[in-house]
N, C-alpha and C positions, 0 to 999 in steps of 0.2 A: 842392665838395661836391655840385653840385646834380647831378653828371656821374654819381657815385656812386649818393646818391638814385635817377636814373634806372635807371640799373644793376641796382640793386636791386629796381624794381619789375619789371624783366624777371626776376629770379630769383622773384618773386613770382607773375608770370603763370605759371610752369612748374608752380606747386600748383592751377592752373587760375584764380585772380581775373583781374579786369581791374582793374586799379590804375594811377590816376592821382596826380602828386605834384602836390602845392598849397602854397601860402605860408600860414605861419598864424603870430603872435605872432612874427615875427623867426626861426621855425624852416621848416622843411619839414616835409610831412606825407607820408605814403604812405596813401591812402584808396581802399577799392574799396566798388562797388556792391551788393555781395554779398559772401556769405561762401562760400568752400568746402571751409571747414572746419566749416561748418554741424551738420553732426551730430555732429563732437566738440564745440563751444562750447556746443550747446544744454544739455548735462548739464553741464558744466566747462570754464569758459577756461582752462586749464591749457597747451592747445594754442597760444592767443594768446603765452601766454610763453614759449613755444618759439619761436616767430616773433620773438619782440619779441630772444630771447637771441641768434639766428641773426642778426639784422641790424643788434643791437650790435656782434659780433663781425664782421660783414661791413663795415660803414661804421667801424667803429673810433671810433663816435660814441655817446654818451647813445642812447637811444630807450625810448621809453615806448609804452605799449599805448593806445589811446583807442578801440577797438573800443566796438562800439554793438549790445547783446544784446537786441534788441528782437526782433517776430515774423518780422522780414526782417533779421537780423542783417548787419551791415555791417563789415569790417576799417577798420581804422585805427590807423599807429603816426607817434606825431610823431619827429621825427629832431631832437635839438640845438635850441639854443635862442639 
């Protein structure tokens, strides 16, 4: 799975993040330093769950949204558990 995960954050980098995968609770996580979907999140995360539905379907795994909507808005989706 983790070969995947990686995978996926390379499909991640092509909407422009820089996404690193990390171990969190027994899952993987996909987290970047930034958002750059920043100015769609800012008014609606609506976009995160786009994301989150595109890398359900890409990894064939759970994933959930853990993005962080603060004033430097940060991606993050945990992957399985």
């Amino acid at each position: 799975m983790k070969e995947r995960v990686s995978a996926a954050a390379k499909l991640l980098k092509g909407f422009g993040g820089i996404i690193e995968v990390q171990s969190r609770n027994g899952g993987l996580v996909l987290r970047s330093w930034g958002c750059p979907l920043a100015a769609l999140t800012s008014e609606n995360n609506a976009a995160c769950r786009v994301i989150e539905g595109l890398l359900t379907e890409y990894l064939t795994a759970k994933v959930v949204t853990c993005c962080e909507f603060t004033p430097e808005p940060r991606c993050c989706f945990q992957v399985g558990k």
